[in-house]
N, C-alpha and C positions, 0 to 999 in steps of 0.2 A: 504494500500500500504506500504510493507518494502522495504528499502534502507538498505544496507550494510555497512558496516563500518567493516577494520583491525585495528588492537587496538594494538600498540606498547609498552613495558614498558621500559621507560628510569629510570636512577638512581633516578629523583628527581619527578616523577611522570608519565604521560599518557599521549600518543598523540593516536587519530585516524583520520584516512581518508577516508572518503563513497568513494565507490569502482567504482560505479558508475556515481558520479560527480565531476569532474575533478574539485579542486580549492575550496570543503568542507571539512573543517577538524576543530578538535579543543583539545582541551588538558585540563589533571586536575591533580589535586594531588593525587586524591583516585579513586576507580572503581566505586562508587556508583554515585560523581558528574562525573564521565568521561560521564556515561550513560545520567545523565540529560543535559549537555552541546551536546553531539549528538543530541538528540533530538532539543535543543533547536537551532544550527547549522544547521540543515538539513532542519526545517521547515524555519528559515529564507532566509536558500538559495534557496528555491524554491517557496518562495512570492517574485513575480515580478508584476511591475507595468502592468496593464491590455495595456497598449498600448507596452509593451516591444516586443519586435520579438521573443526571445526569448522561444524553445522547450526545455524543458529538457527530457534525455532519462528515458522512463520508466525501472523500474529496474530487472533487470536479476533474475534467479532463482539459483541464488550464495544460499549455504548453510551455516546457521550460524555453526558456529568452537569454536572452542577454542580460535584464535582469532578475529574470524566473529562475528560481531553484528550484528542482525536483527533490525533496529528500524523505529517503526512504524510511518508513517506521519498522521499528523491534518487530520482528513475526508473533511475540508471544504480546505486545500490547497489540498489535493488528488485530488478533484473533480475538481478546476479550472487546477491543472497538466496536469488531464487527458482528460481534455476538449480540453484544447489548444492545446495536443501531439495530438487528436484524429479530430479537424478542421484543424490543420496544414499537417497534413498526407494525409488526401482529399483534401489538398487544395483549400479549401473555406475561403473568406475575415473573417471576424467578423461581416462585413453587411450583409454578404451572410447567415450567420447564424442566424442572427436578423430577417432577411424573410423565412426564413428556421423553426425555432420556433416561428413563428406569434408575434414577441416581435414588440413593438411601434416603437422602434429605436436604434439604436447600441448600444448607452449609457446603453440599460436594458440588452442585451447582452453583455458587457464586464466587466458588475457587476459580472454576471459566472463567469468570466476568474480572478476574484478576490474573495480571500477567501471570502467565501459564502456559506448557506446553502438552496440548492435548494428544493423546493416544490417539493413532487412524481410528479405533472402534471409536471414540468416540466423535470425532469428524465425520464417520460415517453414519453415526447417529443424529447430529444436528443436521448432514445431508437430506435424511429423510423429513425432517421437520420443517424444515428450509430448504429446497430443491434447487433454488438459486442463492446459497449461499454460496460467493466468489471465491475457492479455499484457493485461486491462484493467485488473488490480491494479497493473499501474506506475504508472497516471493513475487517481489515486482521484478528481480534477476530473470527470471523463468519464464517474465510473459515475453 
């Protein structure tokens, strides 16, 4: 999954802002830490606590530029992302989804919704529940 980011240059170094999440942005002195500070901005604005209400919009097919950065999110925040944009959409609880994937009890379902790296058996359980859940948006390498 990429997130976008415009990249500004001021006199005394870099600011950007993902295009996409109102309220992510970060700044550096050179182009090489601007990049590493996006990244490191982006994945922490979108680890939220598994009980937060909280959807964040999946992100557009903005093209990287000249001042467009494309940068790539964690596989394992990707997947709790796009977990939670994709239960929230159908509107089902997180319990609802706990008897929905045969899990014991909500608490083993809202470990998903928290960076985490799921089992295929269970990607291929959310596949059934979600038929168009993107599991290639985790490795945007691969598309």
């Amino acid at each position: 999954m990429l997130y976008h980011f415009r990249i500004y240059k001021e006199k005394t170094g870099y600011w950007a802002e993902c295009i996409e999440l109102e309220g992510c942005h970060t700044q550096a002195d050179t182009p090489d830490e601007l990049m590493e500070n996006m990244r490191e901005a982006l994945n922490l604005y979108l680890d939220e606590p598994s009980e937060s209400n909280i959807a964040h919009p999946i992100p557009g097919d903005t093209r990287p530029g000249k001042n467009i950065a494309a940068i790539p999110v964690d596989p394992r925040t990707a997947f709790a992302v796009l977990l939670r944009h994709y239960r929230k959409k159908h509107n089902i609880s997180q319990a609802g989804m706990a008897e929905k994937l045969n899990m014991k009890n909500v608490y083993s379902y809202q470990r998903l919704e928290k960076k985490t790296d799921p089992k295929l058996s269970t990607l291929a359980k959310i596949k059934e529940v979600f038929p168009d859940f993107p599991v290639e948006n985790l490795f945007p390498c691969l598309s």
